[in-house]
Steps between C-alpha positions, in 0.01 A plus 500: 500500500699805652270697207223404679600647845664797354146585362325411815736680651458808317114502512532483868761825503255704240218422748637641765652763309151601474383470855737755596415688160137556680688532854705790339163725449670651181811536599494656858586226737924445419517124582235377304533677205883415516396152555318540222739572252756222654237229424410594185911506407524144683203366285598619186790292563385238643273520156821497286639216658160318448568532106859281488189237517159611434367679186520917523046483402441204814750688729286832444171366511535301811682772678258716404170285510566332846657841640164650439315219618731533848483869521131467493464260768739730696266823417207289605640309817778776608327866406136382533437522157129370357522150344221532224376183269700706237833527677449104576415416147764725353780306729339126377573642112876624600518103671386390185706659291847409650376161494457513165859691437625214667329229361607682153859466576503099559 
């Protein structure tokens, strides 16, 4: 179970690792981009930690898939970002796929 929040927790930290990624506008504001780097270290870990319990290919692709999905919603809600049919479909197939990554491992 502490797999479980470990990844959760670790999605959440690469998220907003990647807020402040965009808040750092390539590097020129100093707290985001050093915010940056912290919560990308943080995940990572959190990620490793996730592993003692969950398989290295699940951990990756949910991190990854439902990061993505999150960072999108963020782009779109947060930075004004368009939401296109394409973006929405596109997130429905990354749901889809963890589900089946996780159904897979049962």
């Amino acid at each position: 179970m502490m797999s479980w929040f470990y990844l959760a927790l670790a999605i959440l930290l690469e998220v907003i690792g990647t807020i402040n990624m965009k808040l750092s506008q390539g590097f020129t504001k100093w707290l985001p981009t050093n915010l940056m780097f912290v919560l990308y270290g943080l995940s990572i870990a959190a990620m490793n930690l996730s592993l003692k319990g969950i398989g290295v290919g699940v951990v990756y692709a949910i991190w990854a898939g439902v990061g993505t999905a999150l960072i999108t919603l963020a782009g779109v809600l947060w930075f004004r970002e368009p939401l296109t049919a394409l973006k929405i479909f596109s997130i429905a197939l990354i749901i889809v796929g963890v589900v089946g990554l996780n159904i897979g491992v049962k």
